[in-house]
Structures are given as C-alpha cells and as structure tokens.
DRENFI-303741 format. One record per residue (C-alpha): residue number from 1; x, y, z negated. Coordinates in steps of 0.25 Angstrom, whole numbers, plus 2048, in hexadecimal, padded with zeros to 3 digits. Each point is the difference from the previous one (the first is absolute). Example, Ala and Ser with C-alpha at 12.3 -4.5 7.8 and 13.67 -1.06 7.14 Angstrom:
residues 2
> 1_831_7EE_7E1
> 2_806_80E_802
END
This chain:
residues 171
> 1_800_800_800
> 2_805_80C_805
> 3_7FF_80A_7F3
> 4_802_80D_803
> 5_802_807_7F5
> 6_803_80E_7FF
> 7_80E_802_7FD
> 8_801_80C_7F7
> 9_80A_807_7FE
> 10_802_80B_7F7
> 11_7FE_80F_804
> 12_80D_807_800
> 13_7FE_80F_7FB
> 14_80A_807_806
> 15_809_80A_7F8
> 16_7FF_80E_7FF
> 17_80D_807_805
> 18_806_7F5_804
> 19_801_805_80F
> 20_805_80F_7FB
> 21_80D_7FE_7F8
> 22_7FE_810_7FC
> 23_803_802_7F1
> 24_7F2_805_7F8
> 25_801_80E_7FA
> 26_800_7FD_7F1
> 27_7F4_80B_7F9
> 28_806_807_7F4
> 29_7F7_808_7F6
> 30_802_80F_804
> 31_801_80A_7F2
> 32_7F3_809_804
> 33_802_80F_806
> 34_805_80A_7F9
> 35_7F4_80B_7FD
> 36_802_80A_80A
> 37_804_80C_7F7
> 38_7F7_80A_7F8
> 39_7F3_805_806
> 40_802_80E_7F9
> 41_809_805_80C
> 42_7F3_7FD_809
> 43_7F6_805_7F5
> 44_809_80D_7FE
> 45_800_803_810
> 46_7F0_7FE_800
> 47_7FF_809_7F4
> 48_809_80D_805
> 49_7F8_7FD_80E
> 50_7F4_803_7F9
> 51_804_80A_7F7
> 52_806_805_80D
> 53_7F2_801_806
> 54_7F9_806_7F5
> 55_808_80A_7FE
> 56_801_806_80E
> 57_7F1_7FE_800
> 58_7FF_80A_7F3
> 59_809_80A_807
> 60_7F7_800_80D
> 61_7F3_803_7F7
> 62_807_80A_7FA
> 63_805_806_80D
> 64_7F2_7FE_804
> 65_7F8_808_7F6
> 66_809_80B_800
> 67_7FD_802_80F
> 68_7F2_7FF_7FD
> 69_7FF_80B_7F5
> 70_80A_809_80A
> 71_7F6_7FF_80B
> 72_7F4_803_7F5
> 73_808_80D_7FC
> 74_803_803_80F
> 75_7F2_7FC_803
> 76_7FC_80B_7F6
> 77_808_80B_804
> 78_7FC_7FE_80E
> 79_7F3_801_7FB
> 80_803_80D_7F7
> 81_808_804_80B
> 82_7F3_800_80E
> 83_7F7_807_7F4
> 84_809_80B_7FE
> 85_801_800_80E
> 86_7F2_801_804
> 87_7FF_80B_7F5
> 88_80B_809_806
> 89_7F9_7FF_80C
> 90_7F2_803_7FD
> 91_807_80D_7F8
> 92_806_803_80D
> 93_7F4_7FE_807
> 94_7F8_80A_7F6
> 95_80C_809_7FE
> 96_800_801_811
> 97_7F0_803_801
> 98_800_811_807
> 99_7F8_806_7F3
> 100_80B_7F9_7F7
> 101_80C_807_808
> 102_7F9_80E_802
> 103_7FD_7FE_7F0
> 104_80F_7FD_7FD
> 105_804_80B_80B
> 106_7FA_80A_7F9
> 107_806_7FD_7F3
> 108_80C_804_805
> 109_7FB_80B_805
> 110_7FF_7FD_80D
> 111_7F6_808_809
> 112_7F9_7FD_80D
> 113_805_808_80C
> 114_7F5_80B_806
> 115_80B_804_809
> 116_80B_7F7_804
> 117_80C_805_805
> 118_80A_7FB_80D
> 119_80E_801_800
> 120_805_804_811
> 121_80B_7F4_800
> 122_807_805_80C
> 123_800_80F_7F9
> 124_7FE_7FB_7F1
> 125_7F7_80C_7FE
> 126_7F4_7FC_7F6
> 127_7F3_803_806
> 128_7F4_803_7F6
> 129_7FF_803_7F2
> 130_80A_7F9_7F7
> 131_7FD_805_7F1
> 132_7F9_7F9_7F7
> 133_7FB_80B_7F9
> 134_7F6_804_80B
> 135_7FA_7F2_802
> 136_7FD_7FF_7F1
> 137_7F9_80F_7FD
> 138_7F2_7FA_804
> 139_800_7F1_7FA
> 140_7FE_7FB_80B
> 141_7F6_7F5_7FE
> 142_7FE_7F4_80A
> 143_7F7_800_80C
> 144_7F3_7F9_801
> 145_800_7F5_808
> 146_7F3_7FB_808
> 147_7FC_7F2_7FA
> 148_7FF_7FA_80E
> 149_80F_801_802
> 150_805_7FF_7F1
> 151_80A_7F5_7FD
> 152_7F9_7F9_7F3
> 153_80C_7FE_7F3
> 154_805_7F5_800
> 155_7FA_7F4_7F5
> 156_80A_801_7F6
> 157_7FE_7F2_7F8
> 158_800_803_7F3
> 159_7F1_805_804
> 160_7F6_7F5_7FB
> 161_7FA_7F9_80E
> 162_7F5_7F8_800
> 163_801_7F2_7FE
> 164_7FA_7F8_80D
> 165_805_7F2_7FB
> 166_808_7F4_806
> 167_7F3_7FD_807
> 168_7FF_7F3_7F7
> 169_7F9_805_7F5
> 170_7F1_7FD_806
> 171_7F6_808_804
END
C-alpha cells in the first residue's frame, strides 16, 4: 500500500538581519534639554512695548486737547473779532449818511458855500469871493428840496425795524 503521507517538515523562520551584516545603532537615555533660559528678557521686551504704546498715546491726547482749546480760543476771537467788525462798519455806514456829515461840518464850523469861487490855472487868478466872512453874515440856511426829487436818509440800524419773520412762524 502505497502510503502517502505528508512528509512534514518543519517551518524554518528566517532571521532578521541575517542578509544585512550592518551593526544596529545602540539607544542611549539622553539627559532632557536644558530650559531655554528665563522668560523675564521676553516679559521685560513686551512690557516696555507696551508702556511704549501707552505713553506715546497720553502724549497724543494731550497734544490733541491743546489743539482743540487753541482752536476754541481762536474760534472766539474770530467770532469777537467779525462783530466788531460789523460794528465799525455799521458806524461807518451811520457816520457816512449826508445829515451826519453836514451835522459834523458845521461843528467845526464849517459853512455851505452861496458863492463858490474858481481859481484861473493858466493865470492863478482867483475868480469870485473868497472870504468866509461874507458867506457866513446871513446863516445861510439849506434850500428846500421838492420831495419828488429828494434822496430819502439812509436807514441807519440802530433804528428799531419791524419784524416780518423767517416765514416759518405760521400764519
């Protein structure tokens, strides 16, 4: 009788590095790394950075509310300043009006002329009566002028006016 049996032979596990003949690095216990210095180098750099910041900040607000109470001042005495404009020109709009002048001419004793007088430029001989005196015997008092042709005074505004409104007032 023909047996057949399984011949078994027994498994051969091969060897690790057995083909390489490189030696095997040998592990070591390493000490652990050394802490990498103080933290107060980086703590004092963030803290001056800061103080940094602040304080150019405080000077900037300072800087900035001086500007704004120079600009308040200069706002005020540019304010002052357009009023007392428009004063000195309403005076000289009063002060310029014809009965003002002929009020202030005859103060000084000024008179208005009845006669006037010419002087010849190519002679310099003076034509017409020249003395004061004879101008100022009668008074001479100012002639009447015809309402129809009369220059009305000028409105002087120191006058009360009548108030017409901003026409948002209702009716």
């Amino acid at each position: 009788m023909a047996s057949t049996t399984a011949v078994h032979a027994p498994a051969i596990r091969p060897v690790r590095g057995t083909k390489h003949s490189e030696a095997r690095p040998r592990l070591t216990v390493v000490a652990a790394p050394k802490a990498g210095g103080s933290s107060m180098p980086f703590t004092l750099l963030c803290t001056l950075i800061v103080a940094a910041t602040l304080s150019a900040l405080l000077y900037l607000n300072i800087q900035m509310s001086d500007a704004s109470y120079e600009i308040t001042r200069l706002q005020g005495q540019s304010q002052r300043l357009t009023e007392e404009r428009q004063a000195l020109a309403e005076t000289n709009e009063r002060l310029g009006t014809p009965q003002e002048l002929e009020r202030q001419a005859r103060e000084i004793g000024m008179v208005p002329v009845s006669a006037p007088a010419y002087i010849d430029l190519d002679t310099g001989e003076i034509i017409g009566e020249t003395s004061p005196t004879a101008q100022t015997e009668g008074n001479p008092e100012l002639a009447e002028v015809p309402a129809e042709v009369a220059v009305p005074p000028a409105q002087i505004y120191d006058q009360p006016t009548a108030y017409h409104g901003m026409g948002n007032e209702g009716d």
